[in-house]
C-alpha positions as CSV (number, residue, x, y, z in Angstrom):
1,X,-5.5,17.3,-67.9
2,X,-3.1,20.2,-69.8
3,X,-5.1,22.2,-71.5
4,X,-3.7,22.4,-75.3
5,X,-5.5,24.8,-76.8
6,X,-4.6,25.6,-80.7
7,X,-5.0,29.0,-81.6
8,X,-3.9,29.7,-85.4
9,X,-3.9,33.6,-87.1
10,X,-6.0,34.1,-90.3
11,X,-6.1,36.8,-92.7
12,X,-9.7,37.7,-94.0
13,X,-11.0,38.7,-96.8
14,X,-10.4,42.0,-96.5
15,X,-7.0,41.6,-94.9
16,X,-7.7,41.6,-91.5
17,X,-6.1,39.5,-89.0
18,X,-8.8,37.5,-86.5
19,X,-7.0,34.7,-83.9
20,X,-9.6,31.9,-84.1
21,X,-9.5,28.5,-81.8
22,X,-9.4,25.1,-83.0
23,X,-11.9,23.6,-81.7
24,X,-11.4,19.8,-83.6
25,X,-9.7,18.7,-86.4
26,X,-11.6,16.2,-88.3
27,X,-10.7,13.9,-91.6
28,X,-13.2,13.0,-94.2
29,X,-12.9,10.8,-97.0
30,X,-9.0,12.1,-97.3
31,X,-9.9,15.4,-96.6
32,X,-8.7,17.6,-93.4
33,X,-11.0,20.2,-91.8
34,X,-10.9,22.6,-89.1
35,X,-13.5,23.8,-86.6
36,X,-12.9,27.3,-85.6
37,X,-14.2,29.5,-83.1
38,X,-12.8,33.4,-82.4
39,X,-10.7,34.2,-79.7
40,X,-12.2,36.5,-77.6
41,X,-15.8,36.4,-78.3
42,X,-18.0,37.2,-75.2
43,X,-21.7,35.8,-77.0
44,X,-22.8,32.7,-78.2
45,X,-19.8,30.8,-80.1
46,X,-19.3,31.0,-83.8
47,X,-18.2,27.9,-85.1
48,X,-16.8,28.0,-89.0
49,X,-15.4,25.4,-90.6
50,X,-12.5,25.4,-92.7
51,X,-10.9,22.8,-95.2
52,X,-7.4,22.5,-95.7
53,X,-6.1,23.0,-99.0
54,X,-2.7,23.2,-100.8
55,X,-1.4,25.5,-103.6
56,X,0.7,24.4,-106.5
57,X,3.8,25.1,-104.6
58,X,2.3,22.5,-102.1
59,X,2.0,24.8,-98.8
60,X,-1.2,24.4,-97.0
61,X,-3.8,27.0,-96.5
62,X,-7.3,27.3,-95.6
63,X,-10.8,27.4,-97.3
64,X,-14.2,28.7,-95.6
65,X,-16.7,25.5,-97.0
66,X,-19.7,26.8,-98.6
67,X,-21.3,24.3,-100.1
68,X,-24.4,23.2,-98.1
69,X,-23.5,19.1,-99.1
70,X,-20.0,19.7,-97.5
71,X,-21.1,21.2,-94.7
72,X,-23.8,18.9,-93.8
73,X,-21.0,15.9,-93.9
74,X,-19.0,17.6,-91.5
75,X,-21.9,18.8,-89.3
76,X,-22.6,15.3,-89.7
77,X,-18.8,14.0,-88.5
78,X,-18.6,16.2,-86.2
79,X,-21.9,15.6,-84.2
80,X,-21.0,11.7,-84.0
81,X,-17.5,12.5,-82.2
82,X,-19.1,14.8,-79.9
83,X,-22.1,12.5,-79.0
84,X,-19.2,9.1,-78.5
85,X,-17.3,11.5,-76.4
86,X,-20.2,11.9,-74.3
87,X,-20.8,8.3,-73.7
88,X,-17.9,7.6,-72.5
């Protein structure tokens, strides 16, 4: 299998540029999320995820989701595709 690896360029917070993997892409209830992971990163993973947004002019960008009932649907998505992929 090829592996196909997305690796996309953010700009933090305080305007630094950090190369982060896409681990999944997920959609809930009409809304599309990333899972993230930094390039490069020697410990333990870091997983973030991000929700895709649009401006007025319509381009896309990306969030960082905070809120704790957002995160736990997606850490609940997320765990479901990763425990079917493992049964089959």
């Amino acid at each position: 299998m090829e592996d196909m690896t997305d690796i996309i360029l953010l700009t933090d917070d305080e305007g630094n540029e950090v190369e982060v993997e896409v681990v999944t892409r997920l959609e809930i209830e009409d809304t599309e999320y990333y899972i993230v992971s930094p390039v490069g990163e020697d410990e333990e993973p870091v997983f973030t995820a991000l929700r895709v947004d649009y401006d007025e002019d319509g381009n896309e960008f990306f969030q960082s989701v905070e809120d704790d009932s957002e995160i736990a649907m997606i850490e609940e998505a997320y765990s479901m595709i990763f425990e079917d992929e493992e049964l089959n």
